[in-house]
Gaussian input, Z-matrix of N, CA and C with variables (Angstrom, degrees):
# hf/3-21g

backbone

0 1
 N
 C     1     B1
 C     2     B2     1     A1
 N     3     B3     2     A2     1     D1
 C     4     B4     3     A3     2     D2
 C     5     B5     4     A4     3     D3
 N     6     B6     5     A5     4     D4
 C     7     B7     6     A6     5     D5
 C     8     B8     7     A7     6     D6
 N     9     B9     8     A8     7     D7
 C    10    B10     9     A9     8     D8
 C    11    B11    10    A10     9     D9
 N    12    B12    11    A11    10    D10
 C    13    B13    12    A12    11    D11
 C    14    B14    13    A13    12    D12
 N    15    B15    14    A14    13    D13
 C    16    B16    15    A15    14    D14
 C    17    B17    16    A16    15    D15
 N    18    B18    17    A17    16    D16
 C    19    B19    18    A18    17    D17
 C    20    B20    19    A19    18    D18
 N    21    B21    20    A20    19    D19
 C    22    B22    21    A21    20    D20
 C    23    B23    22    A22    21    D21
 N    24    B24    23    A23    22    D22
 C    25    B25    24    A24    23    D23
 C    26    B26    25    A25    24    D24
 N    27    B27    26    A26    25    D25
 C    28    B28    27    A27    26    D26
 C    29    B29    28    A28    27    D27
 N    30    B30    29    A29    28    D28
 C    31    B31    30    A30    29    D29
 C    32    B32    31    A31    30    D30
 N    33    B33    32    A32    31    D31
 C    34    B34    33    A33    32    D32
 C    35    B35    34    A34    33    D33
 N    36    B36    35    A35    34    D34
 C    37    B37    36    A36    35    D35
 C    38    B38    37    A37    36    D36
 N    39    B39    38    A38    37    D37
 C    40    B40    39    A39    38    D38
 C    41    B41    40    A40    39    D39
 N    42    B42    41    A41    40    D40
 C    43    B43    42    A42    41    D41
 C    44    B44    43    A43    42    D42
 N    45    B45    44    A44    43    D43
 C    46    B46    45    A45    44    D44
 C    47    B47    46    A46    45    D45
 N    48    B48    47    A47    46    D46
 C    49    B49    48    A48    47    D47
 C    50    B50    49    A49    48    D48
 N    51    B51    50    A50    49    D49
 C    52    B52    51    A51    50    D50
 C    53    B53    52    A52    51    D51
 N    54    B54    53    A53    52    D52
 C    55    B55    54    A54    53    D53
 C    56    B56    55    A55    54    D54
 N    57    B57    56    A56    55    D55
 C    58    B58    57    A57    56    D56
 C    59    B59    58    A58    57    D57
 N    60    B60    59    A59    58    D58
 C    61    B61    60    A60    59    D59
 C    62    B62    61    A61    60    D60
 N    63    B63    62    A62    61    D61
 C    64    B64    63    A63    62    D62
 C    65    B65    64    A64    63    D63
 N    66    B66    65    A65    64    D64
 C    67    B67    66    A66    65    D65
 C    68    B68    67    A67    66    D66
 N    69    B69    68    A68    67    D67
 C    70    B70    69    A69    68    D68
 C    71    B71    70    A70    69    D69
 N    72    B72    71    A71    70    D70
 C    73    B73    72    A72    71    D71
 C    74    B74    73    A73    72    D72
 N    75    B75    74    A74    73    D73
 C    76    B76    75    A75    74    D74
 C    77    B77    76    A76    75    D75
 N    78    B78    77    A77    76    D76
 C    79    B79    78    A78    77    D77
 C    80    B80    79    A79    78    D78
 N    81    B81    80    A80    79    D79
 C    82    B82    81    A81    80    D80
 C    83    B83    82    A82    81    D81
 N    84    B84    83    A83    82    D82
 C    85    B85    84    A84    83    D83
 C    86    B86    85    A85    84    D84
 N    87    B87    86    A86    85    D85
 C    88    B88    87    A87    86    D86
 C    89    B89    88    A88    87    D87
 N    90    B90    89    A89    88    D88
 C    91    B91    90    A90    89    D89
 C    92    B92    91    A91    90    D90
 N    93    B93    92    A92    91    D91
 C    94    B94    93    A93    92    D92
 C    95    B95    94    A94    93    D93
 N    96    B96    95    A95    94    D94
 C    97    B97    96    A96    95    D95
 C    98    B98    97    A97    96    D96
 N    99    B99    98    A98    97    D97
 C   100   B100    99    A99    98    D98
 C   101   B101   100   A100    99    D99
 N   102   B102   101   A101   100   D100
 C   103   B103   102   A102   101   D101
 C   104   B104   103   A103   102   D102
 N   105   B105   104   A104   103   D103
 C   106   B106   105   A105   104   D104
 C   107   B107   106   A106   105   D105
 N   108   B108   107   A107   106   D106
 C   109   B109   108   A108   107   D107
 C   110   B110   109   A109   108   D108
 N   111   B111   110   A110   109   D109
 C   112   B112   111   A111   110   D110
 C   113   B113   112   A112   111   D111
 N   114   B114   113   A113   112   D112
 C   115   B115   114   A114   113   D113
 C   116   B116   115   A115   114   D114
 N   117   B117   116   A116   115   D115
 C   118   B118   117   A117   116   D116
 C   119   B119   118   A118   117   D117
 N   120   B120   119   A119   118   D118
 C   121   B121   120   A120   119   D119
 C   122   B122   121   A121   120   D120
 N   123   B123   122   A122   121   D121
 C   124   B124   123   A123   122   D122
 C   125   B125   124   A124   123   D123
 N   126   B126   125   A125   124   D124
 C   127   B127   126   A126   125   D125
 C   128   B128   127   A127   126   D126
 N   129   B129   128   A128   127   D127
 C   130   B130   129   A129   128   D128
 C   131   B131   130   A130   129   D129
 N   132   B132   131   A131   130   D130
 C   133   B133   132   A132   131   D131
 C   134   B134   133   A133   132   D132
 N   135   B135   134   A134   133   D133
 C   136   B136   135   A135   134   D134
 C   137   B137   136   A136   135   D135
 N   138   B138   137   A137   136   D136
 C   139   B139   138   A138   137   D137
 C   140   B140   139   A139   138   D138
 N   141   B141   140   A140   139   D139
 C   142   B142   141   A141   140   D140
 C   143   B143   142   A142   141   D141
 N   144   B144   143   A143   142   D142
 C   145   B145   144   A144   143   D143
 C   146   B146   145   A145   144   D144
 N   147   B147   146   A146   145   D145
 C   148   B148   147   A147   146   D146
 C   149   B149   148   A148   147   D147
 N   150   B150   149   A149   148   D148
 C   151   B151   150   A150   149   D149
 C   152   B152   151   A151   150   D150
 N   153   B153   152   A152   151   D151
 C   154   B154   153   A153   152   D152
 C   155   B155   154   A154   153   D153
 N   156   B156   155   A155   154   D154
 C   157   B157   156   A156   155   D155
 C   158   B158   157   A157   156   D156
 N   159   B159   158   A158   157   D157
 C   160   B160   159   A159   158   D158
 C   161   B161   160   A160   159   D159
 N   162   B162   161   A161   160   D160
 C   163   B163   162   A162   161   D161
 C   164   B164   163   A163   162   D162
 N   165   B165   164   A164   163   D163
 C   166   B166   165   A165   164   D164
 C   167   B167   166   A166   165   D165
 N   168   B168   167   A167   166   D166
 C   169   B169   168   A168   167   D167
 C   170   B170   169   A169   168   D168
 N   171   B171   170   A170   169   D169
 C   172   B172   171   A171   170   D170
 C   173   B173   172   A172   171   D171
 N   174   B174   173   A173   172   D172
 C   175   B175   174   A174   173   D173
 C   176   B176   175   A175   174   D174
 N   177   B177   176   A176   175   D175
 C   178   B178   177   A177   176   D176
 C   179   B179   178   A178   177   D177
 N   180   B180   179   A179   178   D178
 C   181   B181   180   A180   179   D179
 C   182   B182   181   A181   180   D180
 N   183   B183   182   A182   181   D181
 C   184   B184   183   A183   182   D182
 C   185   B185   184   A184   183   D183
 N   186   B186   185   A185   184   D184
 C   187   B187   186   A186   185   D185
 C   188   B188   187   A187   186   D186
 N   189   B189   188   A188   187   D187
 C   190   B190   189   A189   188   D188
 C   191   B191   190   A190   189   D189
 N   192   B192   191   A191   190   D190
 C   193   B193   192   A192   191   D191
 C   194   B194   193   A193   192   D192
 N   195   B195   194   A194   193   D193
 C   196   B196   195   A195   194   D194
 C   197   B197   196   A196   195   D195
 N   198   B198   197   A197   196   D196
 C   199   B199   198   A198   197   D197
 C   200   B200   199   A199   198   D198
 N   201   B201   200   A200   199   D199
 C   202   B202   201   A201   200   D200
 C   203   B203   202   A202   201   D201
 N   204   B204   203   A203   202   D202
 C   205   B205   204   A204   203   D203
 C   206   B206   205   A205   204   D204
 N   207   B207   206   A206   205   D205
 C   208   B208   207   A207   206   D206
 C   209   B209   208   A208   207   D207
 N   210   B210   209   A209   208   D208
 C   211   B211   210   A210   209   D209
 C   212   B212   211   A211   210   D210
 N   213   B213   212   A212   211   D211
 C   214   B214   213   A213   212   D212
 C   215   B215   214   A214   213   D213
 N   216   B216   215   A215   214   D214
 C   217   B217   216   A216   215   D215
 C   218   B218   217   A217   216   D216
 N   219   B219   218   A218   217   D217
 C   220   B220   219   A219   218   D218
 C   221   B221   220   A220   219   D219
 N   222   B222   221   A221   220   D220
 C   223   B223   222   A222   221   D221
 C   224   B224   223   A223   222   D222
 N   225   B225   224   A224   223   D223
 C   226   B226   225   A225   224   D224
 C   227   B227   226   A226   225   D225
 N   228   B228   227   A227   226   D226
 C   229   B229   228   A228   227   D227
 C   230   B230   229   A229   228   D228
 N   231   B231   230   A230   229   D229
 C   232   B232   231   A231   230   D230
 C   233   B233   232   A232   231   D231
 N   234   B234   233   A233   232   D232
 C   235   B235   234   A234   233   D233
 C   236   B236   235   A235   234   D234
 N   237   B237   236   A236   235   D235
 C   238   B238   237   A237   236   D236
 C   239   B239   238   A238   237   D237
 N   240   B240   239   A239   238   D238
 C   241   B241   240   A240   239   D239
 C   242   B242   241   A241   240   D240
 N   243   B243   242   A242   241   D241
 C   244   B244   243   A243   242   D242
 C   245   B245   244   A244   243   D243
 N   246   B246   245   A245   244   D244
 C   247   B247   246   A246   245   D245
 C   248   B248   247   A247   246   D246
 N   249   B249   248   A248   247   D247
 C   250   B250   249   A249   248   D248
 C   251   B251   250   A250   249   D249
 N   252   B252   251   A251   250   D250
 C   253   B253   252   A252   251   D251
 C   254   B254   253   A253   252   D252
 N   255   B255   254   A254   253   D253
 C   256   B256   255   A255   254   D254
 C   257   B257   256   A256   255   D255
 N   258   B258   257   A257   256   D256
 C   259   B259   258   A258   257   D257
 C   260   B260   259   A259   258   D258
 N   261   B261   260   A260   259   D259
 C   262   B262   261   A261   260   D260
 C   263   B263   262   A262   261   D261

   B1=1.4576
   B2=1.5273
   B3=1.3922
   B4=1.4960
   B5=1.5643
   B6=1.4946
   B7=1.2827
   B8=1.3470
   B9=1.3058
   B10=1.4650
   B11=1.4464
   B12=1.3804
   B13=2.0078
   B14=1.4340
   B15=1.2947
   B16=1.0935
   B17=1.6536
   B18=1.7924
   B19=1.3314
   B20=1.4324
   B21=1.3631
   B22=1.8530
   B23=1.6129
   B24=1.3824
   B25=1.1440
   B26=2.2283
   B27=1.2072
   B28=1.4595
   B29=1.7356
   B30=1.4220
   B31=1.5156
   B32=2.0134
   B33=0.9993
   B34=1.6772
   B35=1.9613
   B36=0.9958
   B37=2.0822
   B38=0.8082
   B39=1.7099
   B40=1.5003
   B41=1.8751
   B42=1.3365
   B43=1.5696
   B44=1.5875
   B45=1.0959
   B46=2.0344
   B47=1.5694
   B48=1.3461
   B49=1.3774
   B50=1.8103
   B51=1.2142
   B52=1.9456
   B53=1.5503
   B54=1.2578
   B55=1.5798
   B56=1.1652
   B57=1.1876
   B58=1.5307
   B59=1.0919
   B60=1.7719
   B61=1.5646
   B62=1.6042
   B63=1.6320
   B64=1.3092
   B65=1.4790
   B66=1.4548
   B67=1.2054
   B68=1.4873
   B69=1.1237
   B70=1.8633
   B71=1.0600
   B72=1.2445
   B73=1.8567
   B74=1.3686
   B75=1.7091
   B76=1.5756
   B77=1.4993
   B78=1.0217
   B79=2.3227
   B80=1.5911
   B81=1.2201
   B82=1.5484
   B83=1.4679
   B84=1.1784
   B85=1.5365
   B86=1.4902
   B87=1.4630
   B88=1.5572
   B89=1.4150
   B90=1.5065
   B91=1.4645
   B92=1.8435
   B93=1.5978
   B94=1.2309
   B95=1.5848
   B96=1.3524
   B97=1.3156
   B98=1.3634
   B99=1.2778
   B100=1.3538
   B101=1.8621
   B102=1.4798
   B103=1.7381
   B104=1.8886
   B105=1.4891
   B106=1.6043
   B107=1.4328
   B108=1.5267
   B109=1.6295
   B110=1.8025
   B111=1.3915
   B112=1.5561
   B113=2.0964
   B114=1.3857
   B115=1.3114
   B116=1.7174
   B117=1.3048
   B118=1.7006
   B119=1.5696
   B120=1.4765
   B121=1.6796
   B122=1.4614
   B123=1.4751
   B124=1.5261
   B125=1.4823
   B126=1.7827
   B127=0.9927
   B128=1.9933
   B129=1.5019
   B130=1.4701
   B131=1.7962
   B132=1.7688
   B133=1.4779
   B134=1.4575
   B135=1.3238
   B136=1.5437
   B137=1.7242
   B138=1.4570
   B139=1.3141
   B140=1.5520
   B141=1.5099
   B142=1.4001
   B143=1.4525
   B144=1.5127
   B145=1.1168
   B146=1.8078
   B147=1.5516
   B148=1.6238
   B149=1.6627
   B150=0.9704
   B151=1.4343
   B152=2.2257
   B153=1.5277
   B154=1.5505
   B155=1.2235
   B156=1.4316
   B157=1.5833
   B158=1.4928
   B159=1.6904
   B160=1.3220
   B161=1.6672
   B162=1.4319
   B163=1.7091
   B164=1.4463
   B165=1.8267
   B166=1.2830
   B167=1.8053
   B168=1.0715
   B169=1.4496
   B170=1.5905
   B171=1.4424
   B172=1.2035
   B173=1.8213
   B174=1.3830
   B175=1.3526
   B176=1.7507
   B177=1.1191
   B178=1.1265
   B179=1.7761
   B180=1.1199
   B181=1.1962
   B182=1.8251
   B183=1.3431
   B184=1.5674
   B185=1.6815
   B186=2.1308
   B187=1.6385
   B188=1.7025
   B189=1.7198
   B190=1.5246
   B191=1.7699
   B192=1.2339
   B193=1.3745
   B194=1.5379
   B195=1.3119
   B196=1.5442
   B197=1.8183
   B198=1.7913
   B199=1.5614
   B200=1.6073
   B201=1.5304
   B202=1.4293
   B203=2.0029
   B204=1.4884
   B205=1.9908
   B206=1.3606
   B207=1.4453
   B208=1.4792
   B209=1.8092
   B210=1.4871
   B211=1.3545
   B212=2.2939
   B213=0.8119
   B214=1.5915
   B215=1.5683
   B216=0.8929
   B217=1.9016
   B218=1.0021
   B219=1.2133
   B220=1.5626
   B221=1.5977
   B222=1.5386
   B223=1.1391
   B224=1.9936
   B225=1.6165
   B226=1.2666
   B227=2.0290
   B228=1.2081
   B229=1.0948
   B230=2.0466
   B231=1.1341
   B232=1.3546
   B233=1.5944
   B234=1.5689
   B235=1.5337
   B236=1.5913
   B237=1.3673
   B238=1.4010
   B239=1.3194
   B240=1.6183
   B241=1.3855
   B242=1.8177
   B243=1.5257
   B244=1.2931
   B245=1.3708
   B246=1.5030
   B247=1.2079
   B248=1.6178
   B249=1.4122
   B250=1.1098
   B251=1.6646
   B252=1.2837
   B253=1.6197
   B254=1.6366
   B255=1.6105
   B256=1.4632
   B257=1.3118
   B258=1.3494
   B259=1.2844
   B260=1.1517
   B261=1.4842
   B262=1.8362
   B263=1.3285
   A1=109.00
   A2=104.40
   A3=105.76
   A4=162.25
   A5=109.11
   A6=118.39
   A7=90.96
   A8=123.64
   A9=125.60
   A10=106.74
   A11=100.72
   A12=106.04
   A13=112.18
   A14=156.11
   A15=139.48
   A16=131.66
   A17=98.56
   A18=82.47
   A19=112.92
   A20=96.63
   A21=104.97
   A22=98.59
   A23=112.70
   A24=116.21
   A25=107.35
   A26=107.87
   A27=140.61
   A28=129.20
   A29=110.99
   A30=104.67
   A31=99.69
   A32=113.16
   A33=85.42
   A34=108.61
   A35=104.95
   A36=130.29
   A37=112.36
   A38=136.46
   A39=142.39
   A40=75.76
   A41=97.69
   A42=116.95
   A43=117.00
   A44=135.79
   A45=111.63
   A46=109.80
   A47=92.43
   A48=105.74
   A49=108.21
   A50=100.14
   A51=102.81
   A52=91.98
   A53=122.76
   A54=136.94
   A55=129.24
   A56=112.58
   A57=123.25
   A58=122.30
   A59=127.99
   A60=116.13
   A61=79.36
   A62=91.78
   A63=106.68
   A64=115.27
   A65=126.39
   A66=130.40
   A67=91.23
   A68=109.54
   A69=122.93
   A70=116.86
   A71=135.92
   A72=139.42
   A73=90.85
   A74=90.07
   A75=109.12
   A76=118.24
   A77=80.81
   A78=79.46
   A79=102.20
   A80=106.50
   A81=131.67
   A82=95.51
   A83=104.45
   A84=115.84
   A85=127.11
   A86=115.05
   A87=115.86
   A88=88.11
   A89=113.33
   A90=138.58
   A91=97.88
   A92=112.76
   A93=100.54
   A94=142.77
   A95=106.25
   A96=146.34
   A97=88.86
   A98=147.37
   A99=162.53
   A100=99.05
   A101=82.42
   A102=91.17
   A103=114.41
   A104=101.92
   A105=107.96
   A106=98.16
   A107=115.98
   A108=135.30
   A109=98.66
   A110=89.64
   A111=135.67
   A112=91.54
   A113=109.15
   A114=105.10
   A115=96.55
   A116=143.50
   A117=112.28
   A118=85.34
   A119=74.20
   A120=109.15
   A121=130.19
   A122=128.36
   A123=112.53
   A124=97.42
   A125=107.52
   A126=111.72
   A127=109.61
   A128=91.45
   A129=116.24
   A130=100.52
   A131=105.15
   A132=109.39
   A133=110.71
   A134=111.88
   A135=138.93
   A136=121.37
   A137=96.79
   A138=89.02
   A139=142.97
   A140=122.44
   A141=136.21
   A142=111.94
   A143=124.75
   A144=113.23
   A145=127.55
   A146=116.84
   A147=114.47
   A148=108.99
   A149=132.43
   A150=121.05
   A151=84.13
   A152=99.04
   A153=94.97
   A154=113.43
   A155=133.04
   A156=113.52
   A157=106.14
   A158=115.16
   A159=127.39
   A160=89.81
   A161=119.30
   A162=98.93
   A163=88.84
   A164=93.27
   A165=101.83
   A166=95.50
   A167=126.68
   A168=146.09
   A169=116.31
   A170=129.59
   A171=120.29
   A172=85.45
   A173=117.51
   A174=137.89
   A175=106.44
   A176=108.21
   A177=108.19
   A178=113.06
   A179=126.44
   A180=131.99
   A181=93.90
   A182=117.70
   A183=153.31
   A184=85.47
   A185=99.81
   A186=80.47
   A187=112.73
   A188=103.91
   A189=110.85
   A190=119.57
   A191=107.73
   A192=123.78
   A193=115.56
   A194=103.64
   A195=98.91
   A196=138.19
   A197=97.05
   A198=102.58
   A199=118.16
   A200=90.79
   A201=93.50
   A202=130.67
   A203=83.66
   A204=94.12
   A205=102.29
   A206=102.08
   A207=106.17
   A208=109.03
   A209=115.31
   A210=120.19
   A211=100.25
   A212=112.07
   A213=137.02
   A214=79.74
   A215=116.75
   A216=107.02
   A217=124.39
   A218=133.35
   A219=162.44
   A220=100.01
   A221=125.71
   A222=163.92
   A223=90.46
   A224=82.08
   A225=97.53
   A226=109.65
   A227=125.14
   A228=113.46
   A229=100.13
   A230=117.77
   A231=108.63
   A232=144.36
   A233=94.55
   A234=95.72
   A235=102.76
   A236=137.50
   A237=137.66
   A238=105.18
   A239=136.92
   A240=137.05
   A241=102.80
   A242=100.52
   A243=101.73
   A244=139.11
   A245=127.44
   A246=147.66
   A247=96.58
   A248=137.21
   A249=121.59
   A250=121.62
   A251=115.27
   A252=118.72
   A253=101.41
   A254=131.88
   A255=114.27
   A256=119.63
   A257=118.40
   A258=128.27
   A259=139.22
   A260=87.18
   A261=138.87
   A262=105.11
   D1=140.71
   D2=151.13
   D3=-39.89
   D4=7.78
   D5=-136.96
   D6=-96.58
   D7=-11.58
   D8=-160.12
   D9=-77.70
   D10=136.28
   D11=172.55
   D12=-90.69
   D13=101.09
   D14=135.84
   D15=-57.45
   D16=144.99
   D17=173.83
   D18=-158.01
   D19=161.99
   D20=-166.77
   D21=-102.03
   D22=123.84
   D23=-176.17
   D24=-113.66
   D25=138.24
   D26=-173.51
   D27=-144.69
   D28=134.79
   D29=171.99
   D30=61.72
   D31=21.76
   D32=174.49
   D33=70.16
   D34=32.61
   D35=-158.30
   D36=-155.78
   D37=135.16
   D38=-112.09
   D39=178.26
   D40=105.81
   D41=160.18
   D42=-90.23
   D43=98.24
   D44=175.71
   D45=-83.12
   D46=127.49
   D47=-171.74
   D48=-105.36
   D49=144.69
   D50=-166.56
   D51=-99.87
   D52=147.86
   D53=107.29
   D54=-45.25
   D55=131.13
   D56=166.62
   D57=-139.66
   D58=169.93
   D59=-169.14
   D60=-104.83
   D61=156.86
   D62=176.84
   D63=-142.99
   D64=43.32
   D65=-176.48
   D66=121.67
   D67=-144.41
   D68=154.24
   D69=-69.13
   D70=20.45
   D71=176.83
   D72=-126.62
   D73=167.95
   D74=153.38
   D75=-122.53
   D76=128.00
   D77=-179.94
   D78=-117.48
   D79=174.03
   D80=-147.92
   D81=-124.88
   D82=122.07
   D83=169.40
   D84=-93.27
   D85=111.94
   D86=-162.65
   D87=-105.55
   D88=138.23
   D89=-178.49
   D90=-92.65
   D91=120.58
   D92=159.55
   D93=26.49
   D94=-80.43
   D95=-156.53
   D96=-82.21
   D97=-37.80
   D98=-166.01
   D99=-72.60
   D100=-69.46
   D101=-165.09
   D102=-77.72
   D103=5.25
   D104=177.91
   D105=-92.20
   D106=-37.53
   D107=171.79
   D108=-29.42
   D109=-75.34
   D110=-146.73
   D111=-66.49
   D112=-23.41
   D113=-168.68
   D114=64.36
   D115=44.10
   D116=159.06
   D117=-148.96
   D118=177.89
   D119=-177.30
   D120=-122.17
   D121=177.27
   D122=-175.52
   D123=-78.71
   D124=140.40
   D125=178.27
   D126=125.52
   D127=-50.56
   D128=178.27
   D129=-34.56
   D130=157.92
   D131=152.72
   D132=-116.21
   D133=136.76
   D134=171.83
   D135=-93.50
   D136=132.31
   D137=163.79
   D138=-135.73
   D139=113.49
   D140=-167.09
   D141=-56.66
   D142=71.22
   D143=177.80
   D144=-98.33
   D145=-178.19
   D146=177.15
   D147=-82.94
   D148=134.53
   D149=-172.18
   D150=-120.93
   D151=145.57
   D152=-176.32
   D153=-75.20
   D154=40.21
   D155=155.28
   D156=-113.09
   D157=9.48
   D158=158.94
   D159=96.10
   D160=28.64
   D161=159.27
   D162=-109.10
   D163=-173.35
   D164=-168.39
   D165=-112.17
   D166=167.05
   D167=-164.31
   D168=-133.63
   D169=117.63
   D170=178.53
   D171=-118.82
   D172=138.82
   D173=178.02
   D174=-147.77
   D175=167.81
   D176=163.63
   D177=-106.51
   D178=41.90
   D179=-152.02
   D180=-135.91
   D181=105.78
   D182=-163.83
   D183=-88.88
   D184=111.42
   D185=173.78
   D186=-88.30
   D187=-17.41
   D188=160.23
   D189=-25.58
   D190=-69.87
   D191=175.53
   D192=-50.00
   D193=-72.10
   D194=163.16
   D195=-28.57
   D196=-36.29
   D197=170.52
   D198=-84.29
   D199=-20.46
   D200=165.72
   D201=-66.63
   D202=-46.12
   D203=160.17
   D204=-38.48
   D205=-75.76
   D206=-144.19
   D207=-69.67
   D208=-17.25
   D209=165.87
   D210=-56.75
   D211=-53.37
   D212=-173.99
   D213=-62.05
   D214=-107.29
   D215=-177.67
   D216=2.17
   D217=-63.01
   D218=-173.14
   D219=-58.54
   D220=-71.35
   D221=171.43
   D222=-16.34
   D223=-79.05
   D224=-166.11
   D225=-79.86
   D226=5.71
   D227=168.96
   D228=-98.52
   D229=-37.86
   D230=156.57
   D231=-63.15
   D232=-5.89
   D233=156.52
   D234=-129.02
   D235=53.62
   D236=176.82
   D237=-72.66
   D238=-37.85
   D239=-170.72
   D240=-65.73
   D241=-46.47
   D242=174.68
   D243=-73.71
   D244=-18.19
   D245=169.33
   D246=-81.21
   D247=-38.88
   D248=171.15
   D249=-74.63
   D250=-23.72
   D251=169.95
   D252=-75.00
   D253=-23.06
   D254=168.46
   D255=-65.25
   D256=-54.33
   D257=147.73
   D258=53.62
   D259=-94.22
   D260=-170.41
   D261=-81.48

């Protein structure tokens, strides 16, 4: 059943977020105020992750992507002498 409240918490601020049926799924209804938070829009991808005090986290923030930066970081601080001699 539906009855359950989830919620995304921010700022010391407690959003309640609904379930709903949506065909054979259930989707999650983000209020405005949520998705201005959240920076996205309909259409956007989200992600439900474990955060270590054992709640769960919805962001729009890809930790895939993120390892990819910081691989690219790395990348480019081990060839900085050389990206600065292209440069020039």
């Amino acid at each position: 059943m539906l009855a359950r409240a989830y919620y995304m918490r921010y700022n010391a601020h407690m959003i309640t977020l609904k379930l709903t049926q949506v065909g054979n799924s259930v989707g999650l209804l983000l209020p405005k105020e949520a998705l201005a938070k959240l920076g996205v829009q309909k259409g956007d991808t989200l992600y439900l992750t474990d955060a270590p005090d054992g709640d769960m986290r919805i962001s729009a923030y890809s930790p895939g992507v993120a390892e990819e930066i910081a691989l690219g970081e790395e990348f480019m601080d081990d060839y900085r002498d050389t990206f600065r001699a292209l440069a020039k």
